[in-house]
C-alpha positions in Angstrom: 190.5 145.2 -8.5 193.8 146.7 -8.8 195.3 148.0 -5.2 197.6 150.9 -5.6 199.5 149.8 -2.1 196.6 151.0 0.5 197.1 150.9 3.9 194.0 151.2 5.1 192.4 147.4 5.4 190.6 147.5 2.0 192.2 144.7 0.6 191.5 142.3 3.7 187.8 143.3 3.3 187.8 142.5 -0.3 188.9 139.4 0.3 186.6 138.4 3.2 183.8 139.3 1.1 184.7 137.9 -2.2 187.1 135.2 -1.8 185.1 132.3 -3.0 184.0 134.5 -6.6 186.2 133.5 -8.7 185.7 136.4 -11.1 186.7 138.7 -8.8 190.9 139.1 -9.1 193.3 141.4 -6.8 196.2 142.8 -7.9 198.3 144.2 -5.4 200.7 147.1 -6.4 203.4 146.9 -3.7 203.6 151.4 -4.6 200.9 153.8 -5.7 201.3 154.1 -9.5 198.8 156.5 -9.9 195.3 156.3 -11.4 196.9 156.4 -15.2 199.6 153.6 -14.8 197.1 151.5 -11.8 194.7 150.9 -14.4 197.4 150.0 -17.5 198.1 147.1 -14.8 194.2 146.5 -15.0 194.3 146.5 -18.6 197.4 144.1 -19.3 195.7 141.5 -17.1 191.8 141.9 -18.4 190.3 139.9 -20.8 186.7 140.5 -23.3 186.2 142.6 -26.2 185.2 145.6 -23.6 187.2 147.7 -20.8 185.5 149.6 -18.1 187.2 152.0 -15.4 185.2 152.1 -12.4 186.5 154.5 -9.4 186.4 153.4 -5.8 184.1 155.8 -5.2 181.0 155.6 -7.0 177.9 153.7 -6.1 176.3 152.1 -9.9 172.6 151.9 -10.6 170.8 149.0 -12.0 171.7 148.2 -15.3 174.8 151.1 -15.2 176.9 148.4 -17.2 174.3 147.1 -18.9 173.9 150.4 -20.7 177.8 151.4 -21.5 178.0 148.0 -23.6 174.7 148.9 -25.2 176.0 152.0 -26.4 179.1 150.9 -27.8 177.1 148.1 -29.5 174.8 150.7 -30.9 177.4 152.2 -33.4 180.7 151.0 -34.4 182.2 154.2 -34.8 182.2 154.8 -31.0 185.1 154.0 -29.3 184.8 155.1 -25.9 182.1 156.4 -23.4 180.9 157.7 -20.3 178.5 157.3 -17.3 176.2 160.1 -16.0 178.2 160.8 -13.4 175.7 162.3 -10.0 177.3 163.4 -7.4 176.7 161.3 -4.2 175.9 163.0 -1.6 173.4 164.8 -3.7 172.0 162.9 -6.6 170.0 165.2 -7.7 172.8 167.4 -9.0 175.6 166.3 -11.7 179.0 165.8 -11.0 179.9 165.5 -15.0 178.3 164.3 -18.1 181.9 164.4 -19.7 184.1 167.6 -20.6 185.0 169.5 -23.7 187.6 171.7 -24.7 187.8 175.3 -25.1 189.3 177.6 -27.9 192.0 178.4 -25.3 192.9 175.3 -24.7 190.9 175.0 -21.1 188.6 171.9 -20.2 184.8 172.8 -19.2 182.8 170.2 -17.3 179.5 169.8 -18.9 176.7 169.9 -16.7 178.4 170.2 -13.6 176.5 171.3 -10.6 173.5 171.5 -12.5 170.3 169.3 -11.4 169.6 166.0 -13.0 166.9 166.5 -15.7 166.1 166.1 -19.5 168.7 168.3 -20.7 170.8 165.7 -20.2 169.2 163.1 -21.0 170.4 162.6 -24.8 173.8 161.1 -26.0 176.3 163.5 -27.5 179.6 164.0 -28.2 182.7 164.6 -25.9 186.4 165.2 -26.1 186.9 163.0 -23.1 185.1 160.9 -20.5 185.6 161.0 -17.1 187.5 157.9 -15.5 185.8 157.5 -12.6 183.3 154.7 -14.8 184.1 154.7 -18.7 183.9 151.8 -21.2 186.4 151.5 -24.1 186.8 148.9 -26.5 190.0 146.5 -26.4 190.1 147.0 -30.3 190.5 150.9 -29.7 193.0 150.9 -26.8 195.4 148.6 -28.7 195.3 150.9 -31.7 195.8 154.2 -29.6 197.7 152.7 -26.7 197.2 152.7 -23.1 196.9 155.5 -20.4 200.6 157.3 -20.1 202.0 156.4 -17.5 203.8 159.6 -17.1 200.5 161.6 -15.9 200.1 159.5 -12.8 196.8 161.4 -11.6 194.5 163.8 -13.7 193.9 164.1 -17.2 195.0 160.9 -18.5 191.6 160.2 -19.8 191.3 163.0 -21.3 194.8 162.5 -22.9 193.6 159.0 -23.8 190.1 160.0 -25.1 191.6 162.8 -27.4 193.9 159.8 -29.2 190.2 157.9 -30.0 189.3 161.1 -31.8 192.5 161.3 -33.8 192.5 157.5 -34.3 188.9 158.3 -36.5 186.1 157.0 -33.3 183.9 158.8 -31.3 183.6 159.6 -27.7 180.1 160.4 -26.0 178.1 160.5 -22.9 175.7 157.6 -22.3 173.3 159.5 -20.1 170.9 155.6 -19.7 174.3 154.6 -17.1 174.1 156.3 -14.2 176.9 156.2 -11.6 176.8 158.5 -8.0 180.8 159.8 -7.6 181.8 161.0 -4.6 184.3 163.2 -6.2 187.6 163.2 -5.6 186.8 160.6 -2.3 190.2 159.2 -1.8 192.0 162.9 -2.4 189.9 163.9 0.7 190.6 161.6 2.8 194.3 161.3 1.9 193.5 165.0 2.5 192.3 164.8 6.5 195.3 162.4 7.0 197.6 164.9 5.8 198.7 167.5 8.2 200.0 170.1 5.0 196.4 170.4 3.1 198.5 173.0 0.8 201.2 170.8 0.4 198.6 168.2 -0.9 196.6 170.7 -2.8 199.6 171.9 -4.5 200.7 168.2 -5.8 197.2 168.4 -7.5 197.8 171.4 -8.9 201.1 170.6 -10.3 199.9 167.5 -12.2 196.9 169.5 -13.7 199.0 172.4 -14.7 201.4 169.6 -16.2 199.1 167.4 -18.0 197.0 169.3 -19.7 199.6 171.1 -21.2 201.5 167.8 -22.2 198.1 166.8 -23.4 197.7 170.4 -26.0 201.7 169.7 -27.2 200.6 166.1 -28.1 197.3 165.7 -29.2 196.6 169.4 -31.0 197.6 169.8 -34.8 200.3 172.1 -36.3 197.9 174.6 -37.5 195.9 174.8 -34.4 198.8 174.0 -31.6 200.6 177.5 -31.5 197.4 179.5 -31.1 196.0 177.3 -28.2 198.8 176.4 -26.7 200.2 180.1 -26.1 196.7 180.8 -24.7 196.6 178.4 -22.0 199.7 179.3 -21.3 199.1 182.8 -20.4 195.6 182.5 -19.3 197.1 180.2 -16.9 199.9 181.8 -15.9 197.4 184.5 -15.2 195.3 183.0 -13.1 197.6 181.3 -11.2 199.4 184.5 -10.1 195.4 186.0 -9.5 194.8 183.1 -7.4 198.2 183.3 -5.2 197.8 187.3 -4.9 193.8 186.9 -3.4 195.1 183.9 -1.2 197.7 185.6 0.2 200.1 182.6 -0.8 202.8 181.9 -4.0 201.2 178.2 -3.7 199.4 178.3 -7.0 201.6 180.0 -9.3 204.7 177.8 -7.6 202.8 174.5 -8.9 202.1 176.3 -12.4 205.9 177.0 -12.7 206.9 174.0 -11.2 205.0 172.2 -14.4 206.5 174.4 -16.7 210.1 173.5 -15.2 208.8 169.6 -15.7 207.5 169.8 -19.3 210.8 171.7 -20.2 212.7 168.9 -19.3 211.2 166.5 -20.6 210.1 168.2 -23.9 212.6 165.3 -25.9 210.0 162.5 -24.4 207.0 165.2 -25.0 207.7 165.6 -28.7 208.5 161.8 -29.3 205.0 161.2 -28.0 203.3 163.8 -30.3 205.8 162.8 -33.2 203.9 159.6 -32.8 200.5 161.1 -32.4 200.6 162.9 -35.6 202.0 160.5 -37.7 201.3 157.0 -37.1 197.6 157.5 -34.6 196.4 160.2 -36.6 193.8 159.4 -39.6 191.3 162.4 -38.5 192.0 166.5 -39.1 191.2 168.6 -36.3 188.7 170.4 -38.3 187.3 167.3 -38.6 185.7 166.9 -35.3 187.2 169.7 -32.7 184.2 171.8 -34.3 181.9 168.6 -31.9 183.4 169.1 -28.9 184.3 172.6 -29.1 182.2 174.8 -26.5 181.9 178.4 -27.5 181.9 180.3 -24.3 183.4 184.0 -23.4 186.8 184.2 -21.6 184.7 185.3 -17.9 183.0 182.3 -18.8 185.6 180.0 -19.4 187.6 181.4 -16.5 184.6 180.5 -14.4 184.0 177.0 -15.5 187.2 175.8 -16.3 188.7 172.4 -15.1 
């Protein structure tokens, strides 16, 4: 269990409850790393031939672990997967089944808000699971590398899923694991404690803004990067200045500008990253499986359902 420096009394409960197991190890970070660098920490310390994220808060169902290792063990061309993820306060409805990208360069959510039922009750393939409970082999995350660091919060796994793809695996949704998410627990409660809900609300827009454009200059090929790129980037830009206009506050497009601001100083890092990417990670085209985990939606639609 890796503590990112709570102050709440988690830890002491941990330990009253499971001192005496001897499987169960704390790691106490002394600051909050963040969900992407927190877990490296995880990693570095781990041992066995498989890796699972599990958020602090999700309740598992029977057998929820059981069913991630079957899956990888199915097919060795699968690198990484994800839990049915039910919302849960309301397990009837999904919280995510895994997300896939959009020709503009914008993340949909597949199935969210929909109710539990057959539809999703089939493995298929996604450009990135959702961290809150993934598995990933050891094999796979030595050969692509850990979370970066850099993210600290959001997108990181769908940063690290997209370099599984390009290193020649798959990533899919294991529907037979199910896992009830609160959804963004701790932000809402780090939410109630903080007097500025904006000022917290804009933090989690910067980073989103931020990393998922990182993620398009790294990860995308030459042929495709230009295209999608300058589409997120005005679609965004957009939307952000929508969204301030209708709230009556500069908020949103502050936090999309802010990112901008960030990525161009950093761009030297940035390109170093994707140098890296394209050269030594890459054995797979993009027209060689963003065609899977493409979703072919209209622009109202993507505008609607975008992450």
């Amino acid at each position: 269990m890796i503590d990112n420096g709570s102050t709440d009394g988690s830890i002491k409960q941990i330990e009253n409850e499971y001192s005496s197991d001897p499987r169960v190890k704390i790691i106490l970070n002394h600051i909050n790393y963040g969900f992407a660098k927190g877990n490296n920490v995880g990693v570095k310390i781990s041992k066995g031939d498989y890796i699972v994220f599990l958020n602090n808060d999700t309740e598992v169902e029977k057998n929820w672990l059981k069913e991630l290792v079957r899956i990888l063990e199915s097919d060795p061309n699968v690198g990484a997967a994800q839990s049915k993820l039910l919302l849960l306060h309301n397990p009837k409805l999904i919280d995510t089944c895994g997300h896939r990208l959009t020709s503009y360069g914008f993340l949909v959510e597949i199935g969210a808000g929909e109710k539990d039922g057959k539809k999703y009750d089939h493995t298929f393939d996604i450009l990135g699971a959702k961290g809150a409970s993934m598995i990933i082999r050891r094999k796979v995350l030595e050969e692509t590398g850990l979370f970066d660091s850099s993210y600290f919060a959001l997108v990181e796994e769908t940063d690290l899923c997209w370099r599984v793809w390009l290193k020649g695996y798959r990533v899919i949704f294991a529907p037979s694991s199910r896992v009830h998410h609160a959804v963004g627990g701790v932000s809402r409660e780090e939410s109630a404690k903080n007097s500025n809900l904006s000022g917290w609300r804009r933090i989690q827009l910067y980073y989103w803004y931020r990393n998922l454009m990182v993620t398009l200059l790294k990860n995308l090929g030459s042929k495709r990067l230009a295209m999608m790129f300058s589409s997120y980037l005005v679609l965004s830009f957009l939307d952000s200045l929508i969204g301030s206009i209708m709230n009556s506050n500069v908020h949103k497009v502050k936090s999309f500008f802010k990112a901008i601001l960030s990525i161009s100083k950093n761009l030297r890092s940035i390109w170093s990253k994707r140098a890296k990417n394209q050269s030594l990670l890459r054995i797979k085209r993009d027209s060689e499986f963003l065609p899977k985990i493409i979703v072919k939606l209209t622009l109202p639609e993507i505008l609607r359902r975008k992450s």
